[in-house]
DOBALO-701225 format. One line per field, with one value per residue: residue number from 1; residue in one letter; y, z, x of N, C-alpha, C in turn. Coordinates in steps of 0.02 Angstrom, whole numbers. Layout:
BEGIN
num	c(NUM | ...)
residuo	c(a | ...)
nc2	c(Y | ...)
nc3	c(Z | ...)
nc1	c(X | ...)
cac2	c(Y | ...)
cac3	c(Z | ...)
cac1	c(X | ...)
cc2	c(Y | ...)
cc3	c(Z | ...)
cc1	c(X | ...)
This chain:
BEGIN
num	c(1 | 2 | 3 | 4 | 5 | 6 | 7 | 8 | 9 | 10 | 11 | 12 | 13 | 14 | 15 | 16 | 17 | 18 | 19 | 20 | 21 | 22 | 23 | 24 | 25 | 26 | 27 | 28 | 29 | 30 | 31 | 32 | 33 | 34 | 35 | 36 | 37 | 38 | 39 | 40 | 41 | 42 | 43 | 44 | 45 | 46 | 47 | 48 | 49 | 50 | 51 | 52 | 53 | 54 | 55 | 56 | 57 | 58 | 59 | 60 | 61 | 62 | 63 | 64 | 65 | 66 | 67 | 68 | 69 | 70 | 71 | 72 | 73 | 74 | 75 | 76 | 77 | 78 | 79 | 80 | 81 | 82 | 83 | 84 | 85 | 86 | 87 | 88 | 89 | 90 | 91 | 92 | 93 | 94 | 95 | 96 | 97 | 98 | 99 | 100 | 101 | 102 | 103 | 104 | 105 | 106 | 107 | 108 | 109 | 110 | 111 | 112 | 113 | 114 | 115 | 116 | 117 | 118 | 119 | 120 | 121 | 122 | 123 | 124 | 125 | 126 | 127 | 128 | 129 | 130 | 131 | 132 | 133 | 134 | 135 | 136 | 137 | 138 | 139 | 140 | 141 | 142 | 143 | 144 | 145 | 146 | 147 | 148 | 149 | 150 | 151 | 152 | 153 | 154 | 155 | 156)
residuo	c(x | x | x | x | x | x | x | x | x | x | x | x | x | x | x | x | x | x | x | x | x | x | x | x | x | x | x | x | x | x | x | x | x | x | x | x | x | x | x | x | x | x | x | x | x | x | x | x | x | x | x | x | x | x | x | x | x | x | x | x | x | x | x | x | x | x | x | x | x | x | x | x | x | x | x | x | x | x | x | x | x | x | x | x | x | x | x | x | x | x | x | x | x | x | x | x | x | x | x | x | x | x | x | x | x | x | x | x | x | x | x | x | x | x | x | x | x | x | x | x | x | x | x | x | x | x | x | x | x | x | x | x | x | x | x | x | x | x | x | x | x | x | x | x | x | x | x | x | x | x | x | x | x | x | x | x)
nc2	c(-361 | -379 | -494 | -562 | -678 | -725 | -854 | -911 | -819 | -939 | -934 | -1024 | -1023 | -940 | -773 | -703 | -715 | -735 | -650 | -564 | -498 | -452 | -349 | -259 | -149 | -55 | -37 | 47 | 153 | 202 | 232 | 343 | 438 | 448 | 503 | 625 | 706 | 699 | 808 | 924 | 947 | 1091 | 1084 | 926 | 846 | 829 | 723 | 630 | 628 | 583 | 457 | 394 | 403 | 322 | 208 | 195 | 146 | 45 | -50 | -54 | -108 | -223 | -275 | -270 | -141 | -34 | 140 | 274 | 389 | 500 | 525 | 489 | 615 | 719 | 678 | 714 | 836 | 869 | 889 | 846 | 820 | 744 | 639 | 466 | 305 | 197 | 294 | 379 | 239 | 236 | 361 | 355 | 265 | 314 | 421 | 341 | 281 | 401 | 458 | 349 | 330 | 450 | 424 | 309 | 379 | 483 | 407 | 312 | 159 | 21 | -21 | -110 | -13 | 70 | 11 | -20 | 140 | 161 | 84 | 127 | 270 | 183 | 108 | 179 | 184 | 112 | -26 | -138 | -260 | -391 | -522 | -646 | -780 | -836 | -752 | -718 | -697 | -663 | -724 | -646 | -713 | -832 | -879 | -925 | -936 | -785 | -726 | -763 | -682 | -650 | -762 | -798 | -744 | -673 | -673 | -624)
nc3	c(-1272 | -1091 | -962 | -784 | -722 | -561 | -430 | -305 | -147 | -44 | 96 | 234 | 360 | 394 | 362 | 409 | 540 | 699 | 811 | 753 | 672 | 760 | 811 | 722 | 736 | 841 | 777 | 668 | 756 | 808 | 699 | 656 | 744 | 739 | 630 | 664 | 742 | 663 | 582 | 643 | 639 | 578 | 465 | 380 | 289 | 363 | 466 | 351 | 286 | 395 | 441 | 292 | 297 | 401 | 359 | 240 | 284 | 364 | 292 | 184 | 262 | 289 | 167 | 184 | 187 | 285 | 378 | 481 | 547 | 560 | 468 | 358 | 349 | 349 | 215 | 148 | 140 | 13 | 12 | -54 | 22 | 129 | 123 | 121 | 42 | 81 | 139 | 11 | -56 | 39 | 27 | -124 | -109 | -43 | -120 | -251 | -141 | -126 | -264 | -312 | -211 | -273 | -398 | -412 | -333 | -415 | -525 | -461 | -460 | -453 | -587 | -705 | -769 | -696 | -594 | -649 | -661 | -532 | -501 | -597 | -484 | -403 | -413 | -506 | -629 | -787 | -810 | -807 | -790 | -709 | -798 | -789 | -702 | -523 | -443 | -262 | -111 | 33 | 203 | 280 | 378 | 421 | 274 | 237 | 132 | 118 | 46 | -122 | -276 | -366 | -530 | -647 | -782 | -931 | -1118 | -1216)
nc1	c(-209 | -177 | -199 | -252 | -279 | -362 | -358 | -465 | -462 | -376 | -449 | -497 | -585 | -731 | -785 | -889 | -930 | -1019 | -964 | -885 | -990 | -1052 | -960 | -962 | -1079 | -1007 | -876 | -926 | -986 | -870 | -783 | -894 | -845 | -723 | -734 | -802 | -718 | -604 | -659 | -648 | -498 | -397 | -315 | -335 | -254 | -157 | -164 | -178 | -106 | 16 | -35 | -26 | 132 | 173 | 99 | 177 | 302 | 296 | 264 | 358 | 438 | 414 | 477 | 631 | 666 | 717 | 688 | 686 | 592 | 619 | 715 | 636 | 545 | 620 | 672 | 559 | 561 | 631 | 757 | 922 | 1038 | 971 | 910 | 900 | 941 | 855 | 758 | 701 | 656 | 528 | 463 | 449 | 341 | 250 | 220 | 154 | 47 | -9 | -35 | -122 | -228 | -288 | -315 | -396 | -541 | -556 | -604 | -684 | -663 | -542 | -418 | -333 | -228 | -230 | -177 | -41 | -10 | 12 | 119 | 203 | 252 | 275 | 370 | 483 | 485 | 433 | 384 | 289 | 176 | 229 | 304 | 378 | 381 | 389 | 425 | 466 | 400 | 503 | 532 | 670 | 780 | 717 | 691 | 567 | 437 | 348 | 245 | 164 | 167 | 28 | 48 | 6 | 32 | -36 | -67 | -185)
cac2	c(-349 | -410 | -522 | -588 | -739 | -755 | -905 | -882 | -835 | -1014 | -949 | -1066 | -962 | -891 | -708 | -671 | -755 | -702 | -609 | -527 | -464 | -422 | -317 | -203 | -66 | -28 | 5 | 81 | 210 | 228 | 266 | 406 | 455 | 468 | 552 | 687 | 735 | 731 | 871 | 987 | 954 | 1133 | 1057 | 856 | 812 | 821 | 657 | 585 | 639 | 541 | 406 | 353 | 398 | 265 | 121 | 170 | 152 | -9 | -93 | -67 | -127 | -304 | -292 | -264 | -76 | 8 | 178 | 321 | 434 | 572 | 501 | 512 | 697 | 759 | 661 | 738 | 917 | 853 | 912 | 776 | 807 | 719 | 574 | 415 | 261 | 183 | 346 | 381 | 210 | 233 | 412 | 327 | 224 | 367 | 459 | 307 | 279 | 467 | 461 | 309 | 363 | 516 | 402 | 295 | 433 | 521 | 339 | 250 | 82 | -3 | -42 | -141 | 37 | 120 | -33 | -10 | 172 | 158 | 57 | 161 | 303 | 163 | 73 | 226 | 157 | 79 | -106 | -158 | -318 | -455 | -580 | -688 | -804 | -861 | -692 | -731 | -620 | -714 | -697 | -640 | -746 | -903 | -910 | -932 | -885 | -773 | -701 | -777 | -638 | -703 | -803 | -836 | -669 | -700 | -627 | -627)
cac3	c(-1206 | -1045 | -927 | -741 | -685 | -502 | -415 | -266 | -93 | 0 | 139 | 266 | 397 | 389 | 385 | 442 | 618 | 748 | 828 | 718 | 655 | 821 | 804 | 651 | 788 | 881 | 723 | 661 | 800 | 820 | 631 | 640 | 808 | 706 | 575 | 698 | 776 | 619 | 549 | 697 | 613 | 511 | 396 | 383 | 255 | 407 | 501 | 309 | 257 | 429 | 421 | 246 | 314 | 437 | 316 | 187 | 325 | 392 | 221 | 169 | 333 | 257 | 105 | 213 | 168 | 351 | 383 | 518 | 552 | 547 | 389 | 320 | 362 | 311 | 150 | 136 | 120 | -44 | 6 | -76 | 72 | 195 | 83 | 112 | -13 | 102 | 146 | -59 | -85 | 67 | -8 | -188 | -69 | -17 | -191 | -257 | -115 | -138 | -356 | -305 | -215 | -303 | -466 | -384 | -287 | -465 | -579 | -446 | -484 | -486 | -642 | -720 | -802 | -618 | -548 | -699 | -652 | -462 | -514 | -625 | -447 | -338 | -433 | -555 | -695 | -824 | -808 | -815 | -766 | -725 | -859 | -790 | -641 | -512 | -393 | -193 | -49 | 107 | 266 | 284 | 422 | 395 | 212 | 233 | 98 | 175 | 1 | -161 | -295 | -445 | -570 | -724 | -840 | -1021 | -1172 | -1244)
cac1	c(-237 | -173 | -247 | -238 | -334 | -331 | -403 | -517 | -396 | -391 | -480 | -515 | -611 | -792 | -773 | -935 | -936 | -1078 | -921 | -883 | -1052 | -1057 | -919 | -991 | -1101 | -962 | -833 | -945 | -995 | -785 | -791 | -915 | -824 | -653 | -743 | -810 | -651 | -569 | -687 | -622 | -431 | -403 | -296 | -357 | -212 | -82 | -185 | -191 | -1 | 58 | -66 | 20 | 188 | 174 | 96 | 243 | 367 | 289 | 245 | 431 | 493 | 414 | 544 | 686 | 700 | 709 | 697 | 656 | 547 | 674 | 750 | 568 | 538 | 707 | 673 | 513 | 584 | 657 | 828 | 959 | 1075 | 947 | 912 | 937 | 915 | 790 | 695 | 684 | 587 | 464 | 441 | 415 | 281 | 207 | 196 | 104 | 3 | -69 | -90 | -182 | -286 | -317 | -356 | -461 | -564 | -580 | -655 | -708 | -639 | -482 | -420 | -238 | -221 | -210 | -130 | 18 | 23 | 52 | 185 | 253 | 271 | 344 | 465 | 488 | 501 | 366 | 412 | 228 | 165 | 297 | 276 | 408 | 366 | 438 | 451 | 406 | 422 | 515 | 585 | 761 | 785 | 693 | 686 | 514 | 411 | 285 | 201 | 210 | 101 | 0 | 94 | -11 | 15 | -66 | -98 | -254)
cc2	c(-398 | -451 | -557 | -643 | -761 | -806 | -878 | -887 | -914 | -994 | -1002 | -1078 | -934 | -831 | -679 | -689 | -701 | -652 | -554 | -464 | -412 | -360 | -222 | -145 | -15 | 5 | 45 | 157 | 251 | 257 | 334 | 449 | 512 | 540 | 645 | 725 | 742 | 806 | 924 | 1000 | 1023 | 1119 | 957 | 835 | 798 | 743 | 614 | 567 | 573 | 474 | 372 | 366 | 323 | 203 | 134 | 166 | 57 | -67 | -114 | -101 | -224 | -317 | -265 | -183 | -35 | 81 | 224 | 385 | 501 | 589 | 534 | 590 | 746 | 736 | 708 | 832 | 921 | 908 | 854 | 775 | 771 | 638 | 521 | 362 | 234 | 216 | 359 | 332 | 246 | 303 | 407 | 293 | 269 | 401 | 415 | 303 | 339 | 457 | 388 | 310 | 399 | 478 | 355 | 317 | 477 | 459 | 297 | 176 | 67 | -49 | -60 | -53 | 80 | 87 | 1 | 77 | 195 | 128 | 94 | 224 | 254 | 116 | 137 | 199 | 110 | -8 | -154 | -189 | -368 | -512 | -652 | -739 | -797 | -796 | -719 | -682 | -683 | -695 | -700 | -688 | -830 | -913 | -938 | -903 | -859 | -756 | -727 | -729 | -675 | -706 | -792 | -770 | -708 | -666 | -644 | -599)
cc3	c(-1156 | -983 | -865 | -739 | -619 | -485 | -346 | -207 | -50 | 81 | 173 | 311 | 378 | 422 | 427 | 505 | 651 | 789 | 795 | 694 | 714 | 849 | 783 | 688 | 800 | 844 | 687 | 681 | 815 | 752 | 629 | 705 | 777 | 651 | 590 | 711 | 711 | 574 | 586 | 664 | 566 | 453 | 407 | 338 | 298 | 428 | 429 | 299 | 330 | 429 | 365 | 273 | 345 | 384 | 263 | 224 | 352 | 341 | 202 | 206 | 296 | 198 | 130 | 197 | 236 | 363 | 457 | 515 | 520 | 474 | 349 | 309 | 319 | 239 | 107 | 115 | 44 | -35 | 21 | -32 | 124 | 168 | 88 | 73 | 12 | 125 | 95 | -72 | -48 | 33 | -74 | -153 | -75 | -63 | -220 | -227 | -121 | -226 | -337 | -274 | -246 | -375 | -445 | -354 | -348 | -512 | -535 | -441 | -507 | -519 | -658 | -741 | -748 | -596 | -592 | -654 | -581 | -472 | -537 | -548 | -420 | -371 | -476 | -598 | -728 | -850 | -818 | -782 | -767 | -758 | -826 | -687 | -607 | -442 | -301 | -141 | 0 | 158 | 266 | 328 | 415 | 337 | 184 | 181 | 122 | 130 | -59 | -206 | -344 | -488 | -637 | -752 | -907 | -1071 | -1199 | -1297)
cc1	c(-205 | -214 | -218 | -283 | -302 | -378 | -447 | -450 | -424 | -395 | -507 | -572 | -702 | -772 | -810 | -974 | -986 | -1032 | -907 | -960 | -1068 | -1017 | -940 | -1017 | -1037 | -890 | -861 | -950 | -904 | -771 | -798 | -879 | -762 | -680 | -763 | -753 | -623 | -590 | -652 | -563 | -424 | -364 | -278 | -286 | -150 | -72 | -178 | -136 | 26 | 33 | -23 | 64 | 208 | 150 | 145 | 295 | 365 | 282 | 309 | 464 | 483 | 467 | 609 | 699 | 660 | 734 | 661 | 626 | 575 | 701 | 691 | 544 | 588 | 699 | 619 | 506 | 611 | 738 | 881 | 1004 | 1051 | 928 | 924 | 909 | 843 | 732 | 659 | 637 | 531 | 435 | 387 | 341 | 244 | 158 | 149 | 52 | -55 | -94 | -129 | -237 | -332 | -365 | -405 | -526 | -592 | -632 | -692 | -686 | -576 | -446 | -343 | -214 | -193 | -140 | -70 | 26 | 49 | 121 | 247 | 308 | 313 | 395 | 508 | 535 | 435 | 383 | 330 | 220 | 207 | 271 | 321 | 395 | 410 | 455 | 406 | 459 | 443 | 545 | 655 | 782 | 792 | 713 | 615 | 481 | 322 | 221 | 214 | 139 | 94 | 48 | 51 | -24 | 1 | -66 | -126 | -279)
């Protein structure tokens, strides 16, 4: 069996500020607002389909893999003449982002078992859990490291 142990995030911050709280009505009421108008939509998967488009376009843009809209679309026809390397991941993005949903949305709860098989859509390939430390996300630029993901894999 595999195992993560993360530590607690080193929040600094109270989340639940009087501002905030204060907040909660009014996202709310914009919530059920969104949710109205979206009922009118006759086919709702268009607002969902571009919705992810855009966070697998913008997510990727953080790992240096930049692509356009156009690119995205044209990729999205699955015709290998429109293709480009960096449209293919955000695509792979995409494909994950939907079986994850979908398996989450079917159990409820997300589980290493899911996590592993999102993985498997966006890297494609079954590489599992990185056992080997040492991996951090950084700025091209700076050199900054902006993300570094959990470290301590185990076996148990």
């Amino acid at each position: 069996m595999t195992s993560w142990e993360l530590s607690e995030l080193p929040l600094t911050i109270d989340l639940e500020t009087k501002k905030v709280l204060k907040s909660l009505p009014s996202a709310h009421a914009a919530l059920a607002e969104l949710k109205g108008v979206v009922s009118t939509i006759p086919n709702q998967h268009i607002l969902i389909n571009t919705l992810g488009l855009q966070e697998a376009k913008d997510s990727s843009a953080i790992e240096n893999i930049i692509t356009t809209h156009d690119d995205l679309y044209k990729s999205g026809l699955n015709l290998d003449s429109f293709k480009s390397l960096n449209a293919k991941e955000v695509q792979n993005y995409i494909s994950a982002l939907k079986k994850g949903f979908g398996l989450i949305d079917r159990s409820g709860l997300l589980t290493n078992k899911i996590i592993i098989q999102i993985q498997e859509v966006l890297e494609d390939n079954k590489a599992g859990f990185r056992k080997l430390p040492g991996t951090a996300l950084k700025n091209s630029v700076t050199g900054d490291t902006i993300y570094t993901p959990p470290q301590d894999y185990k076996d148990g």
